[in-house]
C-alpha positions as CSV (number, residue, x, y, z in Angstrom):
1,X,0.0,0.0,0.0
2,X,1.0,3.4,-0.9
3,X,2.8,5.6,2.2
4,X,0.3,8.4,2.3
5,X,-3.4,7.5,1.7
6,X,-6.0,10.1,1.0
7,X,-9.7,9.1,1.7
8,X,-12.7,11.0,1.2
9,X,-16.3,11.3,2.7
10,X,-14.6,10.4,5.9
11,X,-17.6,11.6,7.7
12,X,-20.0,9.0,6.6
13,X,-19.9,5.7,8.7
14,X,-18.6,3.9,6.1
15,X,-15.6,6.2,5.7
16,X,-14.6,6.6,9.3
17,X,-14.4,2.4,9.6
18,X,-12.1,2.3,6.5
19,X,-9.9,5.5,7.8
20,X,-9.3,3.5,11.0
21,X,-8.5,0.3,9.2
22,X,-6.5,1.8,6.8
23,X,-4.1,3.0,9.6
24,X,-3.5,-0.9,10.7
25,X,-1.4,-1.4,7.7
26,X,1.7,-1.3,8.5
27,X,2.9,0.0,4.6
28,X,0.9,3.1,5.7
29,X,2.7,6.2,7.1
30,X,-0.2,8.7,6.7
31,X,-3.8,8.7,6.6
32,X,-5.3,12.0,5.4
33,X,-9.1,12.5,6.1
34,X,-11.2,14.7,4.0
35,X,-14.6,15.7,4.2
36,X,-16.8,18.7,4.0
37,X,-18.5,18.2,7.3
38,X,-16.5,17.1,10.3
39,X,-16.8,13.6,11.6
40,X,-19.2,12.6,14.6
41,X,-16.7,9.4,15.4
42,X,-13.3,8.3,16.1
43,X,-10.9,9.0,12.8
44,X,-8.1,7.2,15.0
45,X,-4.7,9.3,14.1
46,X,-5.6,9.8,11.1
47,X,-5.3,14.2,10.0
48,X,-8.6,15.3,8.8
49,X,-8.5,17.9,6.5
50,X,-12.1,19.8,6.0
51,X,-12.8,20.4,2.9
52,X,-15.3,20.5,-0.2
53,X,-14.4,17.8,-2.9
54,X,-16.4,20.4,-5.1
55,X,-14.2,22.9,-4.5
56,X,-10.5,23.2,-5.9
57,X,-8.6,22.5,-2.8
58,X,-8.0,18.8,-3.2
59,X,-4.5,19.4,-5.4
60,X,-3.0,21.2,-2.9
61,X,-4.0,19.1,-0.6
62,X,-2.5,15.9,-2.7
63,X,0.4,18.2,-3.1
64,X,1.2,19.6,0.4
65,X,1.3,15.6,1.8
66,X,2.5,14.4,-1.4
67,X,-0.1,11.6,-1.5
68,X,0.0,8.3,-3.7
69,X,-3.4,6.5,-2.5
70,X,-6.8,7.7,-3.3
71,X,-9.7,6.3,-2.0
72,X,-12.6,7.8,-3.7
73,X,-15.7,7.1,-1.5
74,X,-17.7,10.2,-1.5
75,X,-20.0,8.8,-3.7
76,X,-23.5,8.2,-2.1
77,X,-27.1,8.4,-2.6
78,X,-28.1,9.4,-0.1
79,X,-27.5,13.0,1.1
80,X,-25.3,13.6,4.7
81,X,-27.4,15.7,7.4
82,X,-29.9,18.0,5.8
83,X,-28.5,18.3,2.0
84,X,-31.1,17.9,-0.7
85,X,-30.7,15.6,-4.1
86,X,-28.7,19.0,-6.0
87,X,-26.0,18.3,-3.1
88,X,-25.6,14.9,-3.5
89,X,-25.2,15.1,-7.0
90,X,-22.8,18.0,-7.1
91,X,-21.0,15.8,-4.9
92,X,-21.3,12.5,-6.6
93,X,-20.1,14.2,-10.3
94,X,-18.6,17.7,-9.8
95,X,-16.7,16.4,-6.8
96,X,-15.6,13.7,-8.5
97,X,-14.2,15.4,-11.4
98,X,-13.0,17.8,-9.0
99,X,-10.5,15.3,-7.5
100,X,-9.8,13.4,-10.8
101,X,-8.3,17.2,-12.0
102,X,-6.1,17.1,-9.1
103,X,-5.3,13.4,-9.5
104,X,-4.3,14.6,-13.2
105,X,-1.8,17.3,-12.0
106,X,0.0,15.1,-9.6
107,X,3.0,13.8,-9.9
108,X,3.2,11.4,-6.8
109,X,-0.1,9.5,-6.7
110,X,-0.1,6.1,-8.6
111,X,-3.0,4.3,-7.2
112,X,-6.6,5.3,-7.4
113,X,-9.7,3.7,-5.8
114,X,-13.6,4.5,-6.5
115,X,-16.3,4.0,-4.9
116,X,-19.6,3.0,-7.4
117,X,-22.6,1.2,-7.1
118,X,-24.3,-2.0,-9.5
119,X,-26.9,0.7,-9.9
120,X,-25.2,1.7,-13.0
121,X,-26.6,-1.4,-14.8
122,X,-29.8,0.0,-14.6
123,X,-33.3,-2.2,-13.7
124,X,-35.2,-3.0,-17.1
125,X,-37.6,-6.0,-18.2
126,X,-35.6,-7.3,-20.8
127,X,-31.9,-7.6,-18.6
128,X,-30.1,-10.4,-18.7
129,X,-30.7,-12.5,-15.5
130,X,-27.3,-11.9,-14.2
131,X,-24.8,-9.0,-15.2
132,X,-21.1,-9.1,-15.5
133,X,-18.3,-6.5,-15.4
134,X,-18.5,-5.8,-19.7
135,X,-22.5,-6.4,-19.8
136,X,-24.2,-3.2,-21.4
137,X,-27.2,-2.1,-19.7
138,X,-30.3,-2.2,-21.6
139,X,-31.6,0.9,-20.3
140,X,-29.2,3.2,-18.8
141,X,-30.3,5.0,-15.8
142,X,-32.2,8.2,-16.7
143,X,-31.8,10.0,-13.3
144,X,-30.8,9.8,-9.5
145,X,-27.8,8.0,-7.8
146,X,-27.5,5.6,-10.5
147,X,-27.1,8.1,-13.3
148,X,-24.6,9.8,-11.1
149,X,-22.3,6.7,-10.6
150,X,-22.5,6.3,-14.7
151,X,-21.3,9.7,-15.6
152,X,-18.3,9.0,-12.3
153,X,-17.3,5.8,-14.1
154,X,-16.8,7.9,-17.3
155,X,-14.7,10.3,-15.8
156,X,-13.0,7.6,-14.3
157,X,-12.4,5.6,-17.7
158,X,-11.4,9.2,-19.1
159,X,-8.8,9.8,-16.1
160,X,-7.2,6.6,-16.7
161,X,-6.7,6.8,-20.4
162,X,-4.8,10.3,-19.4
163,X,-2.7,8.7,-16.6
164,X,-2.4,5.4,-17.4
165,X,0.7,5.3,-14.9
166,X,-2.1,5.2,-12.3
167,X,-3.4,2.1,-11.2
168,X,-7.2,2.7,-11.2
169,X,-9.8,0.2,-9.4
170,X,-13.5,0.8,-9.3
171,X,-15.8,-1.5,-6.9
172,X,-19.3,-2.1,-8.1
173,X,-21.0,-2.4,-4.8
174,X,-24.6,-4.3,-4.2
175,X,-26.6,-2.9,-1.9
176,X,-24.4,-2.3,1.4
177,X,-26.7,-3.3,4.3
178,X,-25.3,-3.8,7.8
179,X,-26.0,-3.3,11.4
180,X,-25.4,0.7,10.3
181,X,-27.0,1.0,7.0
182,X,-26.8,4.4,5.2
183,X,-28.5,3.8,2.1
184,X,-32.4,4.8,0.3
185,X,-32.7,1.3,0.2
186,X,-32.2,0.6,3.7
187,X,-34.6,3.8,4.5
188,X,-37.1,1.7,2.7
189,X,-36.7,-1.7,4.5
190,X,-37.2,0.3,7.8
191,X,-40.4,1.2,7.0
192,X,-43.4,-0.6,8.9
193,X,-44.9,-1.7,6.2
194,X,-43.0,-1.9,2.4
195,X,-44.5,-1.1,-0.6
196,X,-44.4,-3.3,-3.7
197,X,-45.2,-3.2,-7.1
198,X,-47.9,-5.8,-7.7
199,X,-47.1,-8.9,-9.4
200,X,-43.2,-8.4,-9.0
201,X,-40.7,-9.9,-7.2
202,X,-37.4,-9.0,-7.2
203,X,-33.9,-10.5,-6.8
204,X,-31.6,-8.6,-5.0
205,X,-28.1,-8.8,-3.4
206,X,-26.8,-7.4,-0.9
207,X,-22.8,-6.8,0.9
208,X,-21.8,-6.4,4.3
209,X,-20.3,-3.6,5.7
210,X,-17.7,-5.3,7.0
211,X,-17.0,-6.8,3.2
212,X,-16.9,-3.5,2.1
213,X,-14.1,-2.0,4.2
214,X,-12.0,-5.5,3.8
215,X,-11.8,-4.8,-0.2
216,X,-11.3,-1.1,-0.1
217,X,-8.4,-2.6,1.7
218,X,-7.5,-5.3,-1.0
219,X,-8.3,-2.6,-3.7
220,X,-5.8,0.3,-2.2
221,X,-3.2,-2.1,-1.6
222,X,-0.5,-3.6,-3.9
223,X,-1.9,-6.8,-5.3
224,X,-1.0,-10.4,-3.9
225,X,0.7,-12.7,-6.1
226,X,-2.1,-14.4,-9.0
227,X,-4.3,-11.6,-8.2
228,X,-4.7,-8.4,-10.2
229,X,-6.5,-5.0,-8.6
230,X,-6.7,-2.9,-11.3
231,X,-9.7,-2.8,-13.5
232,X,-14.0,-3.0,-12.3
233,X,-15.3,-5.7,-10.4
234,X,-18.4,-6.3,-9.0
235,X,-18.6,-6.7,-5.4
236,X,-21.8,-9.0,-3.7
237,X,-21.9,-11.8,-1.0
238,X,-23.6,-15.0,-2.4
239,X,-26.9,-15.6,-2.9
240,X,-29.7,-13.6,-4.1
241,X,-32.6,-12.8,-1.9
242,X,-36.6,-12.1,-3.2
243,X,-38.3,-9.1,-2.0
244,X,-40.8,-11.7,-0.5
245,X,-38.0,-13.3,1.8
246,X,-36.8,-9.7,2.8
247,X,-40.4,-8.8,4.0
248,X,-40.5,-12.3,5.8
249,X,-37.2,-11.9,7.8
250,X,-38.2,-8.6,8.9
251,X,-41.4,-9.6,9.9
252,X,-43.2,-7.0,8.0
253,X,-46.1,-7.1,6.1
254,X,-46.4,-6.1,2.2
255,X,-48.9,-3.4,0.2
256,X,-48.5,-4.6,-3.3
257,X,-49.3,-1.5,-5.5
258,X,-50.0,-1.9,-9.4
259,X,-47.8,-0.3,-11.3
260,X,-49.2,2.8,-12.2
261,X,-49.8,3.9,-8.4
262,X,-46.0,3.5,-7.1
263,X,-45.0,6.7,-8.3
264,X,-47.8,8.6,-6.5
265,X,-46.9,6.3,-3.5
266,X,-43.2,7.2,-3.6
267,X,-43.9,10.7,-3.9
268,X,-46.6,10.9,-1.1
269,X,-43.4,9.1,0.9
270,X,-40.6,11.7,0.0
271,X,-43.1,14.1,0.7
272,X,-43.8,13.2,4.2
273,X,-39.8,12.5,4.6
274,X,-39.7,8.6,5.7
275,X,-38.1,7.4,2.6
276,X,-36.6,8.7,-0.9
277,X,-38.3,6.3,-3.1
278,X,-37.0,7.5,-6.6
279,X,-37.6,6.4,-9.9
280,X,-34.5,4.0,-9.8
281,X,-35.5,2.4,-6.7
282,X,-39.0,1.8,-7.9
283,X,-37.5,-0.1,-11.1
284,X,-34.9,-2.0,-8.8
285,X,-37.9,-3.2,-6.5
286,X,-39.9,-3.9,-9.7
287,X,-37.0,-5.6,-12.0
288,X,-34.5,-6.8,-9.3
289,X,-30.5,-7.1,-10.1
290,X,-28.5,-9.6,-10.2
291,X,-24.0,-9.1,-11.3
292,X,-21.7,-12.0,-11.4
293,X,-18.9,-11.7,-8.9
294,X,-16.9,-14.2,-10.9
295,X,-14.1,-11.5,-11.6
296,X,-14.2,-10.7,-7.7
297,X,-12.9,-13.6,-6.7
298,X,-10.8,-14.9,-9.7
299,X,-9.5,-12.0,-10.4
300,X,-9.4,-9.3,-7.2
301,X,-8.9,-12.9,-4.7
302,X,-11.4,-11.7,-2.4
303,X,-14.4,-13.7,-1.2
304,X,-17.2,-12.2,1.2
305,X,-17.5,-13.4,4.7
306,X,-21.0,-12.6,4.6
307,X,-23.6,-14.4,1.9
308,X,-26.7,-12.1,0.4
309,X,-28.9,-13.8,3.5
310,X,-26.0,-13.5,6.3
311,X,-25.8,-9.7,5.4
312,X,-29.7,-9.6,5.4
313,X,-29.7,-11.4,8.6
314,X,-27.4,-8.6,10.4
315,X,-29.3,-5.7,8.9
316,X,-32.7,-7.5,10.2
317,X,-31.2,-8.0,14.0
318,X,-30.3,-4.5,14.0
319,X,-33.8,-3.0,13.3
320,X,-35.3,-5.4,15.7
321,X,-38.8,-7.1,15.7
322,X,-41.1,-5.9,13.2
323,X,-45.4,-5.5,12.8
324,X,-45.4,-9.5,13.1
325,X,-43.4,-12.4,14.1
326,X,-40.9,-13.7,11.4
327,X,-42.1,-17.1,12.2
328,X,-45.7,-16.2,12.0
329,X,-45.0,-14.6,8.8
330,X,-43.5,-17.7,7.2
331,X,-45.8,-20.5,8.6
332,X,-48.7,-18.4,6.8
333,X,-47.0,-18.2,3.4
334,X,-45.6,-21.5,3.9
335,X,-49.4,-22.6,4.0
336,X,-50.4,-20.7,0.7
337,X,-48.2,-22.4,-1.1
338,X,-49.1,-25.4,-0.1
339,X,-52.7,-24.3,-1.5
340,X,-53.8,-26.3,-4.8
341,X,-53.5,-24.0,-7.9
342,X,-56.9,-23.3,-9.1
343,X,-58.0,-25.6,-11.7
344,X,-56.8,-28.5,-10.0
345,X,-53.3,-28.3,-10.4
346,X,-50.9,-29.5,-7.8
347,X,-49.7,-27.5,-5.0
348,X,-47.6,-24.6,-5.7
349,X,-44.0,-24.6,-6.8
350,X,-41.9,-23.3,-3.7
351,X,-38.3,-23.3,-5.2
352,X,-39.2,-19.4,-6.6
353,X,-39.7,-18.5,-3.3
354,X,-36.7,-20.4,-1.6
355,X,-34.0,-18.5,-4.1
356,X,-30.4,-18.7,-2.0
357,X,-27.9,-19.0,-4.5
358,X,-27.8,-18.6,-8.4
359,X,-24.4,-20.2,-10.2
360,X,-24.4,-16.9,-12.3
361,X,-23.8,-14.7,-8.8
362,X,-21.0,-16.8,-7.5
């Protein structure tokens, strides 16, 4: 690993657990912390430098500690205290290209690490039923966080093709779920009762926290021997999960909403401020995603701790007991597919709803 490591949106959770794991290595001489709001917890010894990733500080900054390791992860969707969507945004993609112009001027940083999200595969009818790394979407993302990690990854790919000296890794993450969530997605799983779109139900995958900060460590670090970390890989536990067997482990019953409706629905929510439920998360809980993490483990040599349902598990202790008893939950859908299909058929098939591991998502 590089001697001085840059990191930004320190002030996030997620941020503040890699800053203090970062420090562990013993390849690491300096930790420098940025972020435009200053950090509620620990940054260990770690300097934090405040400061706006929008604004044109960062090559200074890069300069004055002669940093070789950025770790880009100021790239949410979700906005940080009481910023609206235009923040997070200006964030996500100004900020970005902010810190790739200062990445571009300096001389002494060779490795680069970003932050992005599966999102940027969009959520359509006609996907493929699982995506890899070179898969073209079918419909790219119109709007929101996921169009914002699309146009990142292009100034990414641009960045490298003008420094290719730098070693430049980007990390596709599934939904990150985790006793400390910080995600829209994870805003909508609190709720007490989730909203579904009526006759859909989606695969989805999830990573652990914990998985999370153990690859930004693999990713910033010099690679092992028979393993490369350069290039995009997808990052997921194992498994896949249906909506249905989220709502079950939670313990929380479902409104299933045609179609049509959900867009009212999410904007009667975002209204009242429980949840953001945009456009992209209404086709993700419609369409589901599903990414290979073949490259992940071939490729980068890392393998999750935690699978799909182990990640679920954690983010479902955390929140404790929902609207009705897991069990009860289960036993009662457990029993309606047991039901005969009308017109005499048999009773129902129960391997769509007991999904736990596709061969593609391995």
């Amino acid at each position: 690993m590089g001697k001085v490591v840059l990191v930004t949106g320190v002030a996030r959770q997620l941020g503040g657990r890699f800053v203090r794991r970062v420090q562990r290595d013993p390849g690491v001489d300096r930790v420098i912390a940025v972020d435009a709001v200053a950090p509620e917890h620990d940054l260990g010894e770690a300097r934090f430098v405040r400061a706006d990733i929008r604004q044109s500080a960062l090559a200074r900054i890069l300069a004055e500690h002669a940093v070789d390791t950025v770790v880009h992860l100021d790239v949410s969707g979700k906005a940080l205290g009481a910023g609206g969507r235009t923040t997070v945004k200006e964030t996500n993609v100004i900020g970005t290209m902010q810190l790739l112009g200062a990445c571009q001027k300096s001389p002494s940083v060779r490795r680069l690490v970003v932050k992005s999200s599966t999102s940027v595969y969009g959520s359509a009818s006609r996907d493929p039923a699982v995506f890899t790394e070179t898969t073209p979407p079918k419909s790219l993302p119109s709007g929101g966080f996921a169009k914002d990690a699309v146009e990142v990854e292009g100034y990414v790919r641009g960045f490298a093709r003008r420094r290719p000296d730098v070693a430049v890794c980007v990390l596709r993450f599934a939904n990150i779920l985790g006793p400390r969530p910080d995600s829209p997605l994870a805003d909508y799983l609190a709720l007490p009762v989730l909203p579904t779109v009526f006759g859909y139900d989606p695969r989805l995958q999830f990573v652990h926290e914990d998985d999370v900060v153990d690859v930004l460590g693999i990713a910033a670090g010099e690679p092992t021997r028979g393993t490369l970390n350069s290039g995009t890989f997808n990052i997921a536990g194992d498994g896949v999960l249906l909506l249905s067997q989220c709502s079950r482990r939670l313990g929380k019953p479902t409104v299933p909403v045609p179609l049509p409706a959900v867009t009212w629905v999410g904007s009667a929510l975002r209204t009242i401020g429980m949840t953001d439920f945009s456009p992209e998360q209404i086709r993700l809980l419609t369409h589901g995603r599903v990414v290979s993490t073949v490259q992940m483990r071939e490729t980068l040599g890392f393998r999750p701790k935690f699978t799909t349902a182990e990640t679920f598990a954690e983010y479902a202790r955390s929140q404790g007991p929902g609207l009705l008893p897991p069990e009860t939950v289960g036993r009662a859908v457990d029993r309606l597919a047991e039901l005969p299909l009308p017109g005499g058929a048999g009773p129902r098939e129960r391997g769509a709803g007991a999904v736990e591991t596709t061969d593609g998502a391995r």
